[in-house]
N, C-alpha and C positions, 0 to 999 in steps of 0.2 A: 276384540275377544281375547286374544293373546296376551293383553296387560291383565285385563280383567284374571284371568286363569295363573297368570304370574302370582297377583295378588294372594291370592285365595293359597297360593301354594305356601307362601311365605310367611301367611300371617300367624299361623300355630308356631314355627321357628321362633318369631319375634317376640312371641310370648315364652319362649320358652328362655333366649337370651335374659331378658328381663328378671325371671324368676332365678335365675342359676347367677347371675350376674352384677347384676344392678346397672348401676349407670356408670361405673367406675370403667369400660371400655370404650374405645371408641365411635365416636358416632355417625360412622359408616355402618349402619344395619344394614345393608343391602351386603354389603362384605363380610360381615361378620356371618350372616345368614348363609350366603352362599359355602363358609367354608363349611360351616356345621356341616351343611348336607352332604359336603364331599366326604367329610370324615364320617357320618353316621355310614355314608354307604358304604366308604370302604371297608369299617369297624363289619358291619354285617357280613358282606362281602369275603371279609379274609374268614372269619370262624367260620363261615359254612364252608369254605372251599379248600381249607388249606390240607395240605398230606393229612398231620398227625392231628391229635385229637390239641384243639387251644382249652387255654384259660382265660375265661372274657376279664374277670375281675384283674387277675394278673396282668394284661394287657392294657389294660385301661388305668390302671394304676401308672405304671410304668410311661404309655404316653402323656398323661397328665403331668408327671412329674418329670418326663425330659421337656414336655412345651416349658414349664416355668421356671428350666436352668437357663432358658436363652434371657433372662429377667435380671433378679438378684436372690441372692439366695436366701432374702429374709420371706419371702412370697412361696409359700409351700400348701400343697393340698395337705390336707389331714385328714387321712381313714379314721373311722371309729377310734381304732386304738390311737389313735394319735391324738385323738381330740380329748380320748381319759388322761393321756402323757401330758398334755399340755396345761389340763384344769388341775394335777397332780403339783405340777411345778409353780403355779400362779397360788395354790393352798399352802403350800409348805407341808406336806404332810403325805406318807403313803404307806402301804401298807409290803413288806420285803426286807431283807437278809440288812440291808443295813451300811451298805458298800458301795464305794464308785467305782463304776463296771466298764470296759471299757471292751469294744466285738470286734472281733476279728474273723476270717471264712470259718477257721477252724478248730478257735479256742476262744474263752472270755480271760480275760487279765483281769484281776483286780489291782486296781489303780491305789486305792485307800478305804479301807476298813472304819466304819467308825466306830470310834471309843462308847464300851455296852450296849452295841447292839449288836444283835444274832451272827453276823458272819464275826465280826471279833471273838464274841465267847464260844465261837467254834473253833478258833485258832488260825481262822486264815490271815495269812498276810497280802500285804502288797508285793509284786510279783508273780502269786501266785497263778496258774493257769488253769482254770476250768475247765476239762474236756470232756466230758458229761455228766448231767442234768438229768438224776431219775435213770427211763432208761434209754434216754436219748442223746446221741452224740452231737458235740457242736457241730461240729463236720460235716455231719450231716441233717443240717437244720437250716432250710433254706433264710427265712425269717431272723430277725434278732434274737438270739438266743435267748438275751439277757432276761426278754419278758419271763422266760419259763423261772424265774429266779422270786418273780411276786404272785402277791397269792393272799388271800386270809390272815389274819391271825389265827394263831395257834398252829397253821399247818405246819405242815414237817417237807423236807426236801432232801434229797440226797444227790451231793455233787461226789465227783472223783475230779482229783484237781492233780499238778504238776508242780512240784516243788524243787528246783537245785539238782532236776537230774531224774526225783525219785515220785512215784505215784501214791496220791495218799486219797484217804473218804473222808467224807464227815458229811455229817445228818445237822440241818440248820434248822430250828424251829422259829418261822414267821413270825415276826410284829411289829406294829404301827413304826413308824419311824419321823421324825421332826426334823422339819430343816429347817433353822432356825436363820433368820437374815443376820439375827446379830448373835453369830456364833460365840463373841470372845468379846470382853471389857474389861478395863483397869485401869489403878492408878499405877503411873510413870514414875511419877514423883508425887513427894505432900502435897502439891499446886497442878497438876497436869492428868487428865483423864488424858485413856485412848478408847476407842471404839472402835470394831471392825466390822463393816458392813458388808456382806460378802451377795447378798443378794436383793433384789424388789420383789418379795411375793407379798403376801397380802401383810404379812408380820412387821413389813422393814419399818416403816412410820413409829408406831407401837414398840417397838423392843430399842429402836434406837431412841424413845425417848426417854422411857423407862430404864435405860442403860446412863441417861445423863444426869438424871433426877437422883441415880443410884450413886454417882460418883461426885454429883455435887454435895449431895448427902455427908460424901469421904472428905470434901474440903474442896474437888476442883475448884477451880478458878478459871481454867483455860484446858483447850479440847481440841485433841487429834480425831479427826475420823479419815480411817482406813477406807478406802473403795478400790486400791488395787486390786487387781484379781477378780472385781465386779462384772458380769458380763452382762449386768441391768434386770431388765423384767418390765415392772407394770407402770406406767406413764405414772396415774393418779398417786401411786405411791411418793415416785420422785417428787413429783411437789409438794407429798403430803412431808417428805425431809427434811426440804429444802423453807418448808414454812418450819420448821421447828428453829428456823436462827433470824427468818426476815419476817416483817408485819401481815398482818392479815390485807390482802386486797393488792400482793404485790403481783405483777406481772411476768411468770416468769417463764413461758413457752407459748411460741406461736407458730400452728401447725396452718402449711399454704400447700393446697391440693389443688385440683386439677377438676373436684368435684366440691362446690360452693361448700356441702355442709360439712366438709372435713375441715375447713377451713375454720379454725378455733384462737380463741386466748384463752387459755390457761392461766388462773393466777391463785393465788394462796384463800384460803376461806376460813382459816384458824386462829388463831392467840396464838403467836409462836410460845414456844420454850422458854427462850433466850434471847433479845437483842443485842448482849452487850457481850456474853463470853468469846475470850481470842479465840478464832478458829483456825486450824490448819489440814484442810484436805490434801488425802494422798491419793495420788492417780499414777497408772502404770498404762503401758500398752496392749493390756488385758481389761481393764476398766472403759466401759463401752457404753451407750446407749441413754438407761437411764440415771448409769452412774455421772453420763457427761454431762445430762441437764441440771444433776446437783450443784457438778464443780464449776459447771461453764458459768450455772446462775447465780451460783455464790461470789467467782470471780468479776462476771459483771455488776453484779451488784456491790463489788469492794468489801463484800462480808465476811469472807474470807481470802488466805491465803494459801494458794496451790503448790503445792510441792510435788515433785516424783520425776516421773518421764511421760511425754505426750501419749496421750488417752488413743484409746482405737480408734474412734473417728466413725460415729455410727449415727447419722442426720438423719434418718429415715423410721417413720412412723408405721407400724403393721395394726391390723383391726381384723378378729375374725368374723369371715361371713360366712353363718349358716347356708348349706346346701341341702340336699336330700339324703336321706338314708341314714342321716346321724353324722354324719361328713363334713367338713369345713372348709373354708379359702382361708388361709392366713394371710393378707392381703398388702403390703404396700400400698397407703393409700394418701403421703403425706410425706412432704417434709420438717422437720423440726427447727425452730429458731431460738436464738438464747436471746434475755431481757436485749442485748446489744443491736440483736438480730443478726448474728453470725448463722449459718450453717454447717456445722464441725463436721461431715461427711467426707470423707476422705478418698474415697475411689468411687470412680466413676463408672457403674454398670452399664451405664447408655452406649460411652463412646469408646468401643473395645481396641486393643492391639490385634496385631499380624493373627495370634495366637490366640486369638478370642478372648485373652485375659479382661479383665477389669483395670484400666487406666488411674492411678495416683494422683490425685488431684498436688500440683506443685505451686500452685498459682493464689498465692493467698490473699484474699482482701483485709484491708485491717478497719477497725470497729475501735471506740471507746468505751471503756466502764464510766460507770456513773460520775467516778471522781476524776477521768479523763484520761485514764489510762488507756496507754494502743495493746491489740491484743487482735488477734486474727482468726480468719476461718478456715475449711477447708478443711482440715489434717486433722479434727479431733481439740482436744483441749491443750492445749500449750502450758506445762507450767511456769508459774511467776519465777520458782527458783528448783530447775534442773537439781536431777541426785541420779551421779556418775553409774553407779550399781544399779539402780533401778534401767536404767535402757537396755535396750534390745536390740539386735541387727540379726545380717540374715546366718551368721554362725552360728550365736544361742538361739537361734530359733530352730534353726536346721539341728541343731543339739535335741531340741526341745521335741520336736516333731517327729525324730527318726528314733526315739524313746532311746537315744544314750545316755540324756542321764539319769532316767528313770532305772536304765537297767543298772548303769553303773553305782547308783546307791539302791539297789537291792544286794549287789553283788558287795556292797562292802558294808552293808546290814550282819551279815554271815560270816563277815572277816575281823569284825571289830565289835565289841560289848563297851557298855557306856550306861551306867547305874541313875546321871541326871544330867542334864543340860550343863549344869554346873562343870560337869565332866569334861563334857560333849567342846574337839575341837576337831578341826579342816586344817591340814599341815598343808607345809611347803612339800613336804613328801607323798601325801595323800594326791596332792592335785598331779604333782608327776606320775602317781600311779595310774591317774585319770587322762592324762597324754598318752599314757601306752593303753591304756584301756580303747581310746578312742582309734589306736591306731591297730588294734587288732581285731575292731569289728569294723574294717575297711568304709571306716566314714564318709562317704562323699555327700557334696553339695556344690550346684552350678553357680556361681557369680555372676552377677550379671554383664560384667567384663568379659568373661568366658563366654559368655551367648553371644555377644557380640563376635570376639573373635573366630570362635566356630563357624559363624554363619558366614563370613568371610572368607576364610580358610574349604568352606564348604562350598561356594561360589567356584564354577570354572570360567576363571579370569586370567587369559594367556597376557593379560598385560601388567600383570601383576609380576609377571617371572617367578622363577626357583628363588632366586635371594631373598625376595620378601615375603613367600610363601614360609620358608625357615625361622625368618625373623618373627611375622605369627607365631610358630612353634616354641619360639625360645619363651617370647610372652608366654603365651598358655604353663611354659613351664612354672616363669618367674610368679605366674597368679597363683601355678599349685601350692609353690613355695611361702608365697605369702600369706594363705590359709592356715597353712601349718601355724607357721609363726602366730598368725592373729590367736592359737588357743595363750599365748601369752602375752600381747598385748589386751585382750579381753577375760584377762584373768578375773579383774574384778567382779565382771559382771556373771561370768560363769559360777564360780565360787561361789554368789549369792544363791543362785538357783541350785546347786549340788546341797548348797547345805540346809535350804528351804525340805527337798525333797527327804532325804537322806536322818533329817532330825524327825521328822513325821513318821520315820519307821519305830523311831526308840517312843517315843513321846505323845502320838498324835497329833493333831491338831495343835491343842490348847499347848501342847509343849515345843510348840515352833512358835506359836505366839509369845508364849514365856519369853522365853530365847531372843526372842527379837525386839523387845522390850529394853537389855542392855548390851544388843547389838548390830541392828540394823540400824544403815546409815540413816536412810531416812526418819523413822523416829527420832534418831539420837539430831538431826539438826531440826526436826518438829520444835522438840522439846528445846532445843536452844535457843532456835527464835522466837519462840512463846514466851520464854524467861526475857527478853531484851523486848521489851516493848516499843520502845523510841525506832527499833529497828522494823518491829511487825505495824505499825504504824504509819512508818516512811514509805516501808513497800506498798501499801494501800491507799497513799494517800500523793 
C-alpha cells in the first residue's frame, strides 16, 4: 500500500518534469521528483510565512537564475522580456534611441552612438551618463534601465544625462533601428576586398554575399573577411557563410549530445559564391562561437587562411526550450565539432577550481586539415599566421574591463579635435599621457602570480620563518613593478585598442573601419599575403 500511494503521489510531478523539461536532464526521476517537491514546499512555505510581505515572481526568478550559474553561463532562463531581447538580436532589427548602452546600479553609459539614428541627432556622445529616463531615476530603478530607453516609433523620451562634470536634457524621438551583420565593405586595393562581419542574425549569409558580388563587381579578385570582434549568433547562419566559399554537401559541423536527437551533421545545401577566390580570415579573442565554426571550417577545409590572435574558444551549442507563460530555457544541449572534429571549447565549466572558477582547458589534442595540416583543439581557433597587436593578456583586458580606456578616450575626445582620420594620430606623447592617466585612477589588477603568492604569504606556516615570509614580499613588490613596466612592453597592443576606441568618437564606426584599412596590422599583412600567392598557397598546402 505504501508503494502503491508513493506512486500515485509522484506521478503528476513526473508529468510535470516532462513538460517543463524534456529529456535533456537526468534520468533519475525518482530524484529529480523528489527535489521538486522539496522546493515546491519550501517555495510555498517561505511566502506564507515569512516577516515582510515577498515577491513570488522576484524570487523565483532569481533562484532559477542562481540554479543555472552553478552550469555555464551560456544556459539562461528567459522572462518574457528576455525572450522579445533575444528574437530582437536573432532579427537584426528593433525599435529605440539607436545606441550601445551599457547599466550600471545608478546610471546608463553610452558606449557608442550610432551614426543617424536618434541618440546621435540628439547629440549624445559616448561617455555620456544617463541618470534619468522621463521621470524616473536610474538609481532608482530596480530592473535594467536601459529597457525604458525602447519603445515605438515615433515616441519621444526624455533623458537628463552627465556630461564632463555638467548636467544636460535632451528629448530623443524613437525609430526602427538596423543592425546590420555586415556593417562595413571595401576595396583595399584594385585586387583585394574586405568584409566585416560583425554578427550571425538572420542578415549575415545575405549581406555577406551581397557585399562580395558588390566587390567583385569593383575588380576583387581576392578577399579579407573580418570576424574579429564577432561574438557569433545563429548556427544555420555560420554555415550558410561558411557555404558561400565551399561546395554544396560539404560537412561542416557536428553537434554530440547526451540526448540522441541533438546529435547532428551539419553540412552546406547551397551553390557556394566562390570556390576559387584567395581567402583570409581574421579572428581575435572576441570572435566566438559561430564565428569559430566559420574559421575553424574554412581552416580545416584548407579554404582559407587564418590570421589575427586565438578566437575565444566557444564549443558549445545552446537551443531554446519553450516553457510556460511565454518564458524560455536557453539550453546547452551540445557540443560542437569542426570538419576535423576538434572541439575549440576552451574552459571547462564541469571541472571548477578552489574558487569555483571555470578551469582553461591546456591540454590540446591535434587534428589534421584536409591537406594534412596539424592544428588543435581545446583553446578556440588557433591562427595559421599570429598578428602581434591583435592579442590579448590579462593587462589589456583588465584595461578593457575596468573602462580605462574607454574612459581615457572620452577624456581625450574633449582635449584634442581631429577634422579626418587623415588627420587623426596616437603619439609617443599621447600614450605617456595614457601612463599617467592609468596611474591616477589607481588601476589595479591581480596576476595570477600574485594569487599565488598571497595565498601563501596568507598561510600560517611557522616553517616558513620571517626570511622567506619578506622574500614573498619583496616578489609581490617586484610583480607590482613589473605591471607597471608591462603598460610598455604591451604598448602595441594597447595602442591598438586606444585608438580603435578613441577614432570611433571623431568618426564612428565606418571611420575606424576607414582607418584601419591603411593601418592596421592585420589587414595591411591580409593584404600582403593575398598579393604573394606562392606564399598563401604554401601555407595551405
Amino acid at each position: 500500500m505504501r508503494k502503491l500511494a508513493k506512486k500515485r503521489l509522484f506521478i503528476p510531478v513526473f508529468a510535470m518534469v516532462f513538460l517543463l523539461v524534456g529529456t535533456s536532464f537526468k534520468s533519475d526521476f525518482f530524484e529529480i521528483a523528489k527535489q521538486i517537491e522539496i522546493f515546491t514546499t519550501l517555495f510555498k512555505e517561505l511566502n506564507m510565512n515569512y516577516v515582510d510581505e515577498t515577491n513570488p515572481a522576484e524570487l523565483m526568478d532569481s533562484a532559477i537564475k542562481n540554479m543555472l550559474n552553478e552550469l555555464d553561463p551560456y544556459t539562461r532562463f528567459l522572462n518574457e522580456q528576455d525572450v522579445e531581447e533575444y528574437k530582437i538580436k536573432n532579427a537584426g532589427e528593433y525599435s529605440g534611441i539607436g545606441a550601445l548602452v551599457r547599466s550600471y546600479d545608478d546610471r546608463l553609459l553610452i558606449i557608442e552612438p550610432y551614426k543617424g539614428y536618434p541618440a546621435d541627432k540628439a547629440g549624445l556622445k559616448a561617455g555620456d551618463e544617463i541618470i534619468q529616463i522621463g521621470d524616473i531615476k536610474v538609481s532608482d530603478f530596480d530592473d535594467n534601465a536601459s529597457e525604458l530607453l525602447k519603445g515605438a516609433n515615433e515616441t519621444k523620451v526624455d533623458i537628463t544625462f552627465k556630461r564632463q562634470g555638467q548636467t544636460k536634457n535632451a528629448t530623443i524621438k524613437r525609430e526602427g533601428v538596423e543592425v546590420d551583420a555586415v556593417p562595413y565593405y571595401s576595396m583595399v586595393d584594385d585586387k583585394t576586398g574586405y568584409v566585416v562581419l560583425s554578427r550571425f542574425n538572420r542578415k549575415a549569409s545575405a549581406q555577406t554575399k551581397a557585399a562580395m558580388q558588390d566587390l567583385k563587381g569593383q575588380g576583387a579578385e581576392r578577399l579579407i573577411l573580418d570576424l574579429r570582434g564577432n561574438p557569433g549568433g545563429l548556427l544555420s547562419e555560420a554555415i550558410n557563410v561558411t557555404n558561400l566559399f565551399v561546395p554544396k554537401g560539404e560537412l561542416i559541423v557536428t553537434t554530440k549530445s547526451k540526448v540522441k536527437k541533438f546529435n547532428q551533421e551539419y553540412k552546406t545545401k547551397k551553390q557556394p559564391e566562390d570556390l576559387n577566390i584567395p581567402l583570409v580570415v581574421l579572428v581575435n579573442g572576441s570572435s566566438a562561437s559561430a564565428s569559430e565554426i566559420v574559421s575553424g571550417g574554412l581552416q580545416d577545409l584548407d579554404r582559407a587562411v587564418v590570421m589575427g590572435a586565438r578566437s575565444f574558444g566557444k564549443g558549445l551549442v545552446q537551443r531554446p526550450l519553450k516553457l510556460t507563460y511565454g518564458t524560455q530555457l536557453k539550453v546547452t544541449i551540445s557540443r560542437y565539432f569542426t570538419p576535423s572534429g576538434r572541439c575549440i571549447q576552451s574552459l571547462d565549466y564541469w571541472n571548477r577550481d578552489e574558487e569555483g572558477n571555470a578551469v582553461r582547458n591546456k591540454d590540446f589534442n591535434k587534428f589534421k586539415t584536409r591537406n594534412g595540416r596539424m592544428v588543435e583543439d581545446g583553446g578556440g581557433v588557433m591562427p595559421d599566421i599570429e598578428i602581434a597587436s591583435a592579442k590579448s593578456n590579462s593587462l589589456t583586458d583588465a584595461l578593457v574591463n575596468g573602462n580605462i580606456i574607454f574612459d581615457f578616450a572620452t577624456y581625450f575626445y574633449y582635449k584634442n579635435q581631429f577634422e579626418s582620420t587623415a588627420e587623426f594620430s596616437f603619439t609617443n606623447t599621447d600614450y605617456n599621457e595614457f601612463k599617467n592617466f592609468v596611474s591616477s585612477k589607481d588601476f589595479t589588477f591581480q596576476t595570477e602570480t600574485e594569487k599565488l603568492l598571497e595565498e601563501v604569504l596568507n598561510k600560517d606556516d611557522s616553517l616558513l620563518g620571517g626570511n622567506v615570509q619578506n622574500k614573498y614580499k619583496d616578489l609581490l613588490l617586484a610583480v607590482n613593478q613589473g605591471k607597471i613596466e608591462a603598460l610598455d612592453s604591451f604598448k602595441a597592443e594597447i595602442s591598438k585598442k586606444l585608438e580603435d576606441e578613441i577614432i570611433k568618437r571623431y568618426f564612428y564606426r565606418d571611420g575606424l573601419y576607414d582607418y584601419n584599412l591603411k593601418h592596421d596590422d592585420a589587414i595591411l599583412s591580409a593584404v600582403a599575403l593575398l598579393a604573394d600567392q606562392n606564399k598563401y598557397q604554401a601555407i595551405l598546402k
